[in-house]
KOLKOLDO-943832 format. One record per residue (C-alpha): chain; x, z, y; residue number from 1. Coordinates in pm, 1 decimal, padded with zeros to 6 digits. Layout:
A	X	Z	Y	NUM
...
This chain:
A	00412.5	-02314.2	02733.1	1
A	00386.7	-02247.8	02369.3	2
A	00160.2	-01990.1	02240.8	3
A	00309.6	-01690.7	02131.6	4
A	00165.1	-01480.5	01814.5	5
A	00395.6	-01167.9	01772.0	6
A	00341.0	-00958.3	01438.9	7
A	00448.9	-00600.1	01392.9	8
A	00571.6	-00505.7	01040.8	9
A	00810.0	-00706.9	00815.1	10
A	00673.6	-00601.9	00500.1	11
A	00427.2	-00767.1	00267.1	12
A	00162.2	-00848.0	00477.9	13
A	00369.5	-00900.6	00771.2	14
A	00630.4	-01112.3	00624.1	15
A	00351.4	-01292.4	00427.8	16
A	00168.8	-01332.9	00781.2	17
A	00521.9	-01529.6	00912.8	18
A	00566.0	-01745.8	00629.8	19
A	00262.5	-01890.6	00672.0	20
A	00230.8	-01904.3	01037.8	21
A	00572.0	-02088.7	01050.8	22
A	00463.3	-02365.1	00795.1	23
A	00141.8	-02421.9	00976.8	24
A	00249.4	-02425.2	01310.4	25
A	00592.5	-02553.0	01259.1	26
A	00747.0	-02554.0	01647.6	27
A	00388.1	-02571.9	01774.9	28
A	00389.2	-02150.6	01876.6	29
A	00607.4	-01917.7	01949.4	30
A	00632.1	-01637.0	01624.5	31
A	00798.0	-01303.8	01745.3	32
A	00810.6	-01017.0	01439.1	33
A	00926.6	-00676.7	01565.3	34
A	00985.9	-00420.4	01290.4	35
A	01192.7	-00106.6	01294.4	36
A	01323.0	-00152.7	00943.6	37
A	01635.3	-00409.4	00963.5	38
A	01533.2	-00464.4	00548.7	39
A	01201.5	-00650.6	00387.4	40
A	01138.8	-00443.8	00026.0	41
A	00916.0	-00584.0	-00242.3	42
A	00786.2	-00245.3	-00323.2	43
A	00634.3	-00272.0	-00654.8	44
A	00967.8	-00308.1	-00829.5	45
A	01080.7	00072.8	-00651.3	46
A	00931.6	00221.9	-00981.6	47
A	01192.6	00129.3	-01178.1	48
A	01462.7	00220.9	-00873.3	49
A	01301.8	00548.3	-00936.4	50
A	01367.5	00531.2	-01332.0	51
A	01747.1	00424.6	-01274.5	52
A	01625.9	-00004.0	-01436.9	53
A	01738.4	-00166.5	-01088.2	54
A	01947.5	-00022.4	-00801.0	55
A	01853.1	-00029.8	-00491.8	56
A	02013.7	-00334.6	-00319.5	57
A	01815.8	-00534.4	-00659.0	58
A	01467.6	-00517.1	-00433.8	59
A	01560.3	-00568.8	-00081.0	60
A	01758.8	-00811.1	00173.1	61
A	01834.6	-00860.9	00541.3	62
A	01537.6	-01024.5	00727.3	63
A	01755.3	-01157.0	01010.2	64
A	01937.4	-01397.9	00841.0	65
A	01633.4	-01548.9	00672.7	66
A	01397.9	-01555.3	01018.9	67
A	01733.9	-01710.8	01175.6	68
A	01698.5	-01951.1	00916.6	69
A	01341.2	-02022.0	00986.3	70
A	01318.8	-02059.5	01339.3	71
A	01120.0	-01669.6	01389.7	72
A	01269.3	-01453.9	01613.2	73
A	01320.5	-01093.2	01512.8	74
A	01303.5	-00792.3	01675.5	75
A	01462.1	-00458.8	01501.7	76
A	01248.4	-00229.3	01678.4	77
A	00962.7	-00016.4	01685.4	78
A	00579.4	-00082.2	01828.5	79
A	00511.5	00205.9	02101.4	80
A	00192.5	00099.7	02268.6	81
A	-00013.8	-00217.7	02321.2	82
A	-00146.7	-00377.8	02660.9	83
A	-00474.6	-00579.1	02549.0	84
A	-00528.2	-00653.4	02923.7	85
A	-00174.6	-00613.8	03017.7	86
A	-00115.5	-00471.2	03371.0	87
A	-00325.3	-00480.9	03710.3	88
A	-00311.8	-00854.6	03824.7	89
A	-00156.8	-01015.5	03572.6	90
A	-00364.2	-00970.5	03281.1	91
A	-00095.5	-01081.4	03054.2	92
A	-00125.4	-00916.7	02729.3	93
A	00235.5	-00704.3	02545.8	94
A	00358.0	-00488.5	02327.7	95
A	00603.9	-00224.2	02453.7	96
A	00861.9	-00188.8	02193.3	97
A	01169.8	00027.0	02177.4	98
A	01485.1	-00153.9	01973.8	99
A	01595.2	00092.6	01667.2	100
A	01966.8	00007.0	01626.0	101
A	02276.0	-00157.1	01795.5	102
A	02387.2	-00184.6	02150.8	103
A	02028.0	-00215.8	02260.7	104
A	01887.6	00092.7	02055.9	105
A	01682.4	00280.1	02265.3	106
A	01537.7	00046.9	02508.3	107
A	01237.5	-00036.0	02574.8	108
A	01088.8	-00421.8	02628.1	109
A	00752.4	-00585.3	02701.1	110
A	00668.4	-00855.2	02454.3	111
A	00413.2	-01084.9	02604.4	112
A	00141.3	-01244.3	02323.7	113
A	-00177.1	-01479.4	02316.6	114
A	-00228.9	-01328.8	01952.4	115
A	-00116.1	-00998.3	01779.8	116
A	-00147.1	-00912.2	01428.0	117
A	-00082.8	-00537.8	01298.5	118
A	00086.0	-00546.0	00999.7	119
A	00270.4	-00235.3	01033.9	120
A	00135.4	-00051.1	00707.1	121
A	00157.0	00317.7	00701.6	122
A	00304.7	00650.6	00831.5	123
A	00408.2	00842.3	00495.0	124
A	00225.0	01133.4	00633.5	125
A	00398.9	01406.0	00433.3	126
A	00320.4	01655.6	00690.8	127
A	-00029.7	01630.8	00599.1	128
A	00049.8	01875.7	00263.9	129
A	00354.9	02161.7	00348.4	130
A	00602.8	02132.6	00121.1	131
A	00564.6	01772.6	00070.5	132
A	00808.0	01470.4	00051.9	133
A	01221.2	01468.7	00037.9	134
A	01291.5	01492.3	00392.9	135
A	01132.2	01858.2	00453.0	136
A	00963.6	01934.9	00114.5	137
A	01028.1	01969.0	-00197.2	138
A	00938.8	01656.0	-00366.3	139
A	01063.7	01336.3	-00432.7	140
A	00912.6	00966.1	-00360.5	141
A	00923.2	00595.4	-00429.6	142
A	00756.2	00482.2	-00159.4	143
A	01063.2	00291.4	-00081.8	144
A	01393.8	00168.6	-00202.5	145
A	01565.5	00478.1	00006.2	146
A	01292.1	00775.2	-00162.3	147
A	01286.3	00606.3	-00489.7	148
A	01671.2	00599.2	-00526.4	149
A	01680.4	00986.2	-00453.8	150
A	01421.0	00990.1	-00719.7	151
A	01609.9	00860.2	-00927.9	152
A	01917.8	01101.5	-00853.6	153
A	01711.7	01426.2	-00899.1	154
A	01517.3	01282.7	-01178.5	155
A	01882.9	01249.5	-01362.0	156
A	01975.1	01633.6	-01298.5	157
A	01666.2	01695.2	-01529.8	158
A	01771.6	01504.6	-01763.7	159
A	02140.0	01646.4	-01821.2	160
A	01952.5	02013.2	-01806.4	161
A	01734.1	01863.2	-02135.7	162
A	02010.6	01667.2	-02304.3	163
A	02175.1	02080.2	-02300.1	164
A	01883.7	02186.2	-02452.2	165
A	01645.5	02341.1	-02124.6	166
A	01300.9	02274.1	-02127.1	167
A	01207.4	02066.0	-01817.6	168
A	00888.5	02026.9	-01624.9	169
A	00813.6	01682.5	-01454.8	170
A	00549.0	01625.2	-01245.5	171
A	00429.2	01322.9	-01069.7	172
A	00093.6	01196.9	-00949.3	173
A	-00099.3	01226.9	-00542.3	174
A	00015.8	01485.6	-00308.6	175
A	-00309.6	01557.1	-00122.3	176
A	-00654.4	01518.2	-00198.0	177
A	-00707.8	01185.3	00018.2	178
A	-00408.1	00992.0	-00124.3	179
A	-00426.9	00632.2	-00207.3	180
A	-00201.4	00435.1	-00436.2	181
A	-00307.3	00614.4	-00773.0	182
A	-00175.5	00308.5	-00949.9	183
A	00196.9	00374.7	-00851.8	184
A	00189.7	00712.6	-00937.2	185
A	00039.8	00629.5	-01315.0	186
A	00335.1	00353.9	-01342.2	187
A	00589.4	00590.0	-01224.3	188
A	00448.9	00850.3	-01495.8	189
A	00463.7	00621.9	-01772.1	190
A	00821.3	00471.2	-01713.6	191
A	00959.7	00819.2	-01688.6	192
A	00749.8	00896.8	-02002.1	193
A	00924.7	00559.4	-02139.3	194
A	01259.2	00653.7	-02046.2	195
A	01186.1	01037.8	-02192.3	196
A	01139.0	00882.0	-02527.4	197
A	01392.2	00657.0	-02494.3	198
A	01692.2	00917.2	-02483.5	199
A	01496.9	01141.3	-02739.1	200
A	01417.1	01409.7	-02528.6	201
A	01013.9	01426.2	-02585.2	202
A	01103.5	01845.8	-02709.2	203
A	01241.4	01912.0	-02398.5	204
A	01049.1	01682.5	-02114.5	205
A	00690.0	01746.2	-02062.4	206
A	00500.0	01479.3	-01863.1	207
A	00261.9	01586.7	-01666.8	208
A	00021.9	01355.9	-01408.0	209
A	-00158.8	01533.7	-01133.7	210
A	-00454.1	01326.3	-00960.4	211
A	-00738.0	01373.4	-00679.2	212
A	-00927.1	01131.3	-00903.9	213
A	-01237.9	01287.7	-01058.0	214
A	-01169.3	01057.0	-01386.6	215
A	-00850.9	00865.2	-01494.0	216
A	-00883.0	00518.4	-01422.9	217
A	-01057.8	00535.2	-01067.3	218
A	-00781.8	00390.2	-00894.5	219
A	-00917.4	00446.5	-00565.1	220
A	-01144.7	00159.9	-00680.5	221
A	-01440.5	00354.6	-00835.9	222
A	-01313.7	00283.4	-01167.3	223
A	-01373.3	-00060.5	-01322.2	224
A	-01531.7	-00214.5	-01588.1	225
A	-01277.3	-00463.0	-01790.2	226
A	-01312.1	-00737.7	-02047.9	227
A	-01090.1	-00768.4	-02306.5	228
A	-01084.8	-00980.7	-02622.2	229
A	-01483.4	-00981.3	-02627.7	230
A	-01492.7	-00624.0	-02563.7	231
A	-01572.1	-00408.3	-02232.4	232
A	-01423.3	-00083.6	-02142.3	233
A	-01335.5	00105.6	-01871.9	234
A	-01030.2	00133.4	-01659.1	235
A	-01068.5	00549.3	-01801.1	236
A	-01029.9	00485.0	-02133.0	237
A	-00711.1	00209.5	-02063.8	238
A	-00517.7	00495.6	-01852.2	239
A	-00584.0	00832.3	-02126.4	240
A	-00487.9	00564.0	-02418.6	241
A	-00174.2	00491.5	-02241.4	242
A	-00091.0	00876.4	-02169.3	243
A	-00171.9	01003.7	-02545.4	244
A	00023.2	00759.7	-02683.6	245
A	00326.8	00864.8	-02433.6	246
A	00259.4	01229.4	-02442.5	247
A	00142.3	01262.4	-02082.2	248
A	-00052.8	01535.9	-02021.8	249
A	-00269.0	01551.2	-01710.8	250
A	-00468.7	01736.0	-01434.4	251
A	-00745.5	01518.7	-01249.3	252
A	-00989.3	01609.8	-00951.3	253
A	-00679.2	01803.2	-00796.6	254
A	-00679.9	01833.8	-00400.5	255
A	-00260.2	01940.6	-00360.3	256
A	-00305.8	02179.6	-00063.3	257
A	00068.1	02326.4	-00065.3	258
A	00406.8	02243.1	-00205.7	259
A	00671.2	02516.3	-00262.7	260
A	01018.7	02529.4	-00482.5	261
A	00880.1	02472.1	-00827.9	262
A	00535.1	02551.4	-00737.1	263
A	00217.2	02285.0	-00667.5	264
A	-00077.8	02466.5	-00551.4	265
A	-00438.5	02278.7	-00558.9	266
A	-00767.8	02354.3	-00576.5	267
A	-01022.3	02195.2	-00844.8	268
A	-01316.4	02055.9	-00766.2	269
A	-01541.0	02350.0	-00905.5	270
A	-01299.5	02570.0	-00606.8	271
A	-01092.1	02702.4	-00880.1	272
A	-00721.7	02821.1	-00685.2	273
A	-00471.4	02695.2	-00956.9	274
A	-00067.7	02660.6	-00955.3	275
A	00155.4	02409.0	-01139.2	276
A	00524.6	02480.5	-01238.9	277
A	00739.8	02225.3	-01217.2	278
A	01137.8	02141.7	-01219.5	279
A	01125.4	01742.0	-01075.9	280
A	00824.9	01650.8	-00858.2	281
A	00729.0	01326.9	-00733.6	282
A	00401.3	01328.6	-00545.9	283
A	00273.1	01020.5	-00353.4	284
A	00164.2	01122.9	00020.5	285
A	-00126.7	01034.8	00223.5	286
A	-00137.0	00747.1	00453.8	287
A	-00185.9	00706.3	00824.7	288
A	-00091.6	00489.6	01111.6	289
A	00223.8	00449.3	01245.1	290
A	00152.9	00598.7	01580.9	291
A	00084.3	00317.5	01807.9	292
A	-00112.6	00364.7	02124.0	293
A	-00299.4	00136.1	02335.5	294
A	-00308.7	00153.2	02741.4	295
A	-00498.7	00003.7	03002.1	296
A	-00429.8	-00246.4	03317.3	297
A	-00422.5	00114.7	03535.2	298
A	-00224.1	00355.9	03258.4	299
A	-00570.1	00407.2	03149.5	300
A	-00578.6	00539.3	02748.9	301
A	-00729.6	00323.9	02570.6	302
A	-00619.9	00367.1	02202.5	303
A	-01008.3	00439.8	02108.8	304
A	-01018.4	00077.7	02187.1	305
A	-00843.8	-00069.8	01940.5	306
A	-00769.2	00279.0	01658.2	307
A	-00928.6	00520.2	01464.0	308
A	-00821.7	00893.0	01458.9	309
A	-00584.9	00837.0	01187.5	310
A	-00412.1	00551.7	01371.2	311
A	-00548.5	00270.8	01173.8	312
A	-00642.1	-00023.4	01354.7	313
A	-01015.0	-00077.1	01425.6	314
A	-01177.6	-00468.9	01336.3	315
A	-01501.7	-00610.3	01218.2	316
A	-01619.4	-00355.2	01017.3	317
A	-01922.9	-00201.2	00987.7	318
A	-01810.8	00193.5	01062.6	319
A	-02153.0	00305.7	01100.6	320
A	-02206.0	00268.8	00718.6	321
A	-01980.7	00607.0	00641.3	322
A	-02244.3	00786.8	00740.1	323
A	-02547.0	00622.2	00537.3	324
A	-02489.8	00722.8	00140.7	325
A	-02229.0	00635.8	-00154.5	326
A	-02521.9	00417.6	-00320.2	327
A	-02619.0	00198.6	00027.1	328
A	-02272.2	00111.7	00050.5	329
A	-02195.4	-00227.4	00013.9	330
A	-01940.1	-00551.0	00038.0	331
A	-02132.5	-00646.6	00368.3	332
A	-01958.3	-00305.4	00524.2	333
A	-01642.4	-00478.3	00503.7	334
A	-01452.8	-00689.5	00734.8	335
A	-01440.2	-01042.8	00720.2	336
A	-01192.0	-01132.5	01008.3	337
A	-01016.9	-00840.0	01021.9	338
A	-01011.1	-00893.6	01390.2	339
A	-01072.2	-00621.6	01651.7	340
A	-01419.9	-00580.7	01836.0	341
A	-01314.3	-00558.3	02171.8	342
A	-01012.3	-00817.5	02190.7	343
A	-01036.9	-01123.8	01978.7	344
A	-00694.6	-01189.4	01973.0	345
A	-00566.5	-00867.6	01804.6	346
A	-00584.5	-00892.5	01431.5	347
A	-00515.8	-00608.0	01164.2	348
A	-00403.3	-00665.9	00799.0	349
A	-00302.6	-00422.9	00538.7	350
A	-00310.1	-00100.6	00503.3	351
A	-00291.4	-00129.5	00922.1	352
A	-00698.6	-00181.4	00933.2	353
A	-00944.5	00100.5	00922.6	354
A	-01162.2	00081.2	00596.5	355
A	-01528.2	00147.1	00692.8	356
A	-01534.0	00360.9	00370.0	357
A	-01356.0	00455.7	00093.4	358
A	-01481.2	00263.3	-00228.8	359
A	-01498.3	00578.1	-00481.4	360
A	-01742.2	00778.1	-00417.9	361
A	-01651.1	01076.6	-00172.1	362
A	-01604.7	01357.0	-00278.8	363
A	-01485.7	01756.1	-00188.6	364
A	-01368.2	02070.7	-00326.3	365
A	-01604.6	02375.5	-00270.8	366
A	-01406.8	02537.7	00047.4	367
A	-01397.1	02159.6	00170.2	368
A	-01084.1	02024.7	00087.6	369
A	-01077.0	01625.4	00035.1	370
A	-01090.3	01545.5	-00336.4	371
A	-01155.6	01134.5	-00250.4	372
A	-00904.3	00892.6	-00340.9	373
A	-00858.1	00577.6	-00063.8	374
A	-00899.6	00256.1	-00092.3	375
A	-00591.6	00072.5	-00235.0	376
A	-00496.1	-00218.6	00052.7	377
A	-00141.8	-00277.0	-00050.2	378
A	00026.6	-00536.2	-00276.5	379
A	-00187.7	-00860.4	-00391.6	380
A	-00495.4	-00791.3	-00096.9	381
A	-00233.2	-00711.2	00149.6	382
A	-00043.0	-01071.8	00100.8	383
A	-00412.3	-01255.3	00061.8	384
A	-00541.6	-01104.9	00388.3	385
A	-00232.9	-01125.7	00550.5	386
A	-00212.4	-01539.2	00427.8	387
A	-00560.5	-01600.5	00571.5	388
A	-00527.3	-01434.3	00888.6	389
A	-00247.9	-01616.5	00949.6	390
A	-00410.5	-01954.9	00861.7	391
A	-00713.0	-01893.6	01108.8	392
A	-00493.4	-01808.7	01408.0	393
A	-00251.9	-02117.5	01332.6	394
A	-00580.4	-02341.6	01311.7	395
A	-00721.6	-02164.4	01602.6	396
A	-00377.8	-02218.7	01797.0	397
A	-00407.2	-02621.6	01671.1	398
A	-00795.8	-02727.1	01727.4	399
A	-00799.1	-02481.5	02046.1	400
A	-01103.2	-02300.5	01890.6	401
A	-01165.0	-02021.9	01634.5	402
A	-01339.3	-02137.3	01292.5	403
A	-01223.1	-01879.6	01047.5	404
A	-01222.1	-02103.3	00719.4	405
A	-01006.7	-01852.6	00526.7	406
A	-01167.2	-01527.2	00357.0	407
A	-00954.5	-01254.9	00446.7	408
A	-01269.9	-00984.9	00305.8	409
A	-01161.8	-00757.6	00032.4	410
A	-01532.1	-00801.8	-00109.6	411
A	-01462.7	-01142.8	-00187.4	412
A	-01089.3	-01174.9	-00287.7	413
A	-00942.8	-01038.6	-00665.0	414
A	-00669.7	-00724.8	-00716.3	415
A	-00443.5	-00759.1	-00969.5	416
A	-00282.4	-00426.4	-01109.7	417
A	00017.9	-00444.8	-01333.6	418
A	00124.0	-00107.8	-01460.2	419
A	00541.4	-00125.2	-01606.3	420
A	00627.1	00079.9	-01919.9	421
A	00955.0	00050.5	-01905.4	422
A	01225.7	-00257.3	-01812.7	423
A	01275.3	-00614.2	-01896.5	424
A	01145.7	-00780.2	-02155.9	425
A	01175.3	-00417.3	-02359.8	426
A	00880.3	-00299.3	-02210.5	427
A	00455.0	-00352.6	-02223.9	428
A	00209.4	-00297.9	-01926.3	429
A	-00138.8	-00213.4	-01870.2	430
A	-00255.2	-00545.1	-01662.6	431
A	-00618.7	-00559.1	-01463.6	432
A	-00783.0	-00794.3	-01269.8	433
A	-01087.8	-00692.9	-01079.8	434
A	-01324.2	-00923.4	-00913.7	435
A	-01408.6	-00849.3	-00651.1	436
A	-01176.4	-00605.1	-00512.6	437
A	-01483.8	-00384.3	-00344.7	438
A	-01779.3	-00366.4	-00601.4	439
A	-02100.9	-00563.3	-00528.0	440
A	-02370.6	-00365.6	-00762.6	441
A	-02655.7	-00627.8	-00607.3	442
A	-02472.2	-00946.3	-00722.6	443
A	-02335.7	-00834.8	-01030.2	444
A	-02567.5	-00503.1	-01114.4	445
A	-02457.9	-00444.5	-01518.7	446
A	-02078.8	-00374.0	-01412.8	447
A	-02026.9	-00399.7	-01022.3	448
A	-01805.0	-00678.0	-01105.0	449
A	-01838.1	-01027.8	-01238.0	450
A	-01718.9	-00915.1	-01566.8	451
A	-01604.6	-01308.6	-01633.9	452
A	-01275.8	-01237.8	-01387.1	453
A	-01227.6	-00855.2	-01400.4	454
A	-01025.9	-00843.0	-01733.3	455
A	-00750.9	-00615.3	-01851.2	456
A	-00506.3	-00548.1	-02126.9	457
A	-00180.3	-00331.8	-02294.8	458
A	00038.4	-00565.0	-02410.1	459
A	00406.7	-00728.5	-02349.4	460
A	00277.8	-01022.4	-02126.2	461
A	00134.8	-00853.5	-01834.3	462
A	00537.5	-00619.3	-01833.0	463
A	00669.8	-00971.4	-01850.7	464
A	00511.7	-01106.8	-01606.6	465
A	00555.4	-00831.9	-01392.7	466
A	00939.7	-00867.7	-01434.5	467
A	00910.4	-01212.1	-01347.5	468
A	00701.9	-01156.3	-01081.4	469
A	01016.0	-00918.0	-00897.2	470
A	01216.7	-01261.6	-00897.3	471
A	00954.6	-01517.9	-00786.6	472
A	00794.3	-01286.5	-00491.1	473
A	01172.6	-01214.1	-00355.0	474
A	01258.6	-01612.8	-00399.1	475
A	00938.0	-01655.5	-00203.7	476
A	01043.2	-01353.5	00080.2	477
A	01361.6	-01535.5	00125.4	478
A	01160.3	-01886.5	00228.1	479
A	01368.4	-02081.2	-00082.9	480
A	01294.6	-02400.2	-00145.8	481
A	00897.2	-02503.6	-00198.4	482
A	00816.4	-02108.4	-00205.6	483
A	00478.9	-02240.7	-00069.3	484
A	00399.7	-02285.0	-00453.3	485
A	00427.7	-01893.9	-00557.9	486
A	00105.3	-01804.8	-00502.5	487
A	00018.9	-01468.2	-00283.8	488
């Protein structure tokens, strides 16, 4: 029989996982994808969903068709719990799933596997902040196409109410103190700041970003030191320049504790109690896992096994460093395989796998609240880890033995951060590379980084490139011809 490998989650690190799996293995395995959403998204271009630039059908398409197409079989359905050891005496090892839509939504199935990556990237945990997100809250998102087009609707009510002469209040920016994704939340702020000046309405639109960041510019990567034309500077600097010159005011080292109509209520990291007005609110959530549980041969529980707390997915990391301080961590706490501990043939990629650590330093407000930003895992290091995962279970499927060739370690692959001002070939962009992704302060002691590779720049290439980018990456999605050749 063929080996199976069966991946949860269709979207950037999932779907990247089944590209390359298929062209490696060819008809050599079995691959099995089992998602919930029906849709793959290339989520970076939902900004400008949000800012009314694309609509929403412009970043996504049907995944059937294209596995169809490529010999994958899909599942539209949602991970419930995962067998490692399967059940008592056959020691087969499945996924329960329960199918989301059609005549079969509702059921549940056992999908055997020899390997199973997690690519199922996060829970928006809204509920983690009251008064957060569109569903229950009061806020808007653009955490995908769906949120981001509803952005886009409410953001539009403001602007009638300014074009008639109201003063309006926008605020955008992290909705709890341990958010990630920092970056989206400065892009969405400076393409509605774009669009603001655009239509002339700078009088009656005030900008303002709200961030758990202690400085501008940390990114939920510690902040970064970037070359530029012969010159250094940091990521800080890049981020207020952009804001002054766009009129964006902003309020950093804010842990958002509750969300009412018109009201944001945080606390500063000195304890100060403090409330921001506002009239259009989009606030990125905090992440967690989607849920999943793990069971043993007997019904035991064994999702300790194989999750953290939060639901992320547990592999070779070195946990134990949390607890040693900011300046002992390192690189080496990392994981290099991203495969779990206990079963060697369960993998986790994405913003799926527990981070031993954040990489900004932790911090807290003075009754406790989190004030830390977490560690960015989505976009360019999602794809790479997802890519060389894939590779080392296809060559482990082929030469019958494990080798791991492929880095899959954040603290030895590159980010790249390209923040839009506006659409097209209108726009500029604030552009970054960092090198490595997780700073190494014993290799490269001056900046954390080696300074050669961790560049950055406002100008119109990086928004070009960006915009080019939103064609090539869904070319690539949709397995066209040579795709191989777009890089991750």
């Amino acid at each position: 029989m063929k080996p199976k490998v069966v991946v949860l989650g269709a979207g950037i690190s999932g779907h990247t996982a089944v590209l390359n799996l298929k062209r490696k293995l060819k008809n050599k395995a079995e691959i099995i994808v089992v998602s919930p959403n029906s849709k793959y998204q290339w989520v970076p271009s939902n900004i400008w969903v949000g800012t009314g630039y694309m609509k929403p059908e412009q970043v996504y398409f049907e995944l059937k068709p294209v596995y169809d197409r490529f010999g994958v079989e899909f599942k539209q359905a949602k991970a419930l719990s995962i067998h490692p050891e399967g059940d008592a005496g056959e020691n087969k090892p499945y996924v329960t799933i329960e199918y989301a839509s059609g005549s079969r939504a509702g059921e549940r199935e056992k999908v055997y596997y020899d390997f199973l990556i997690n690519a199922t990237g996060p829970k928006l945990n809204f509920s983690a902040t009251p008064g957060l997100g569109p569903d229950t809250g009061y806020t808007v998102s653009v955490c995908s196409y769906d949120h981001a087009a509803h952005a886009w609707s409410e953001l539009q009510k403001v602007i009638e109410k300014a074009k008639k002469g109201k003063k309006q209040k926008v605020l955008i920016g992290l909705g709890h103190g341990g958010c990630t994704c920092q970056g989206a939340a400065v892009e969405y702020a400076m393409n509605v700041a774009s669009l603001v000046y655009d239509l002339d309405l700078m009088d009656y639109i005030d900008v303002t970003y709200i961030t758990n960041e202690m400085d501008l510019g940390d990114l939920g990567l510690g902040g970064a030191y970037v070359k530029n034309n012969g010159y250094i500077t940091h990521t800080n600097n890049i981020i207020r320049s952009m804001f002054s010159e766009y009129g964006v005011d902003w309020i950093k080292r804010a842990s958002v504790y509750k969300v009412e109509s018109g009201k944001v209520y945080y606390e500063t990291y000195e304890g100060e109690e403090k409330i921001v007005e506002y009239d259009f609110a989009m606030l990125i959530p905090p992440f967690s896992g989607v849920g999943i549980t793990a069971v043993g041969p007997n019904g035991e529980d064994y999702t300790d096994k194989l999750f953290k707390p939060n639901g992320l997915m547990i592999v070779d990391a070195n946990y134990s460093s949390a607890s040693k301080p900011y300046h002992e961590w390192s690189g080496e706490d990392w994981p290099k395989k991203l495969q779990n501990p206990t079963y060697e043939n369960i993998f986790a990629v994405g913003i799926a796998f527990a981070p031993p650590h954040p990489i900004s330093m932790p911090n807290k407000t003075k009754s406790g609240r989190p004030l830390t930003p977490a560690p960015p895992r989505t976009g360019m290091p999602s794809a790479v880890m997802a890519h060389a995962t894939a590779l080392n279970i296809a060559e482990w499927i082929l030469e019958g033995k494990p080798s791991f060739k492929h880095k899959a370690s954040m603290a030895e692959i590159a980010s790249i951060c390209v923040v839009s001002i506006n659409y097209g070939f209108r726009g500029i962009a604030g552009s970054m590379s960092v090198y490595p992704t997780i700073p190494d302060f014993k290799k490269y002691p001056d900046f954390g980084r080696d300074i050669k590779y961790t560049i950055g720049e406002v100008g119109s290439a990086g928004h070009w490139f960006k915009w080019l980018m939103h064609y090539l990456f869904l070319y690539k999605a949709k397995v066209k011809p040579f795709w191989w050749l777009i890089p991750d």
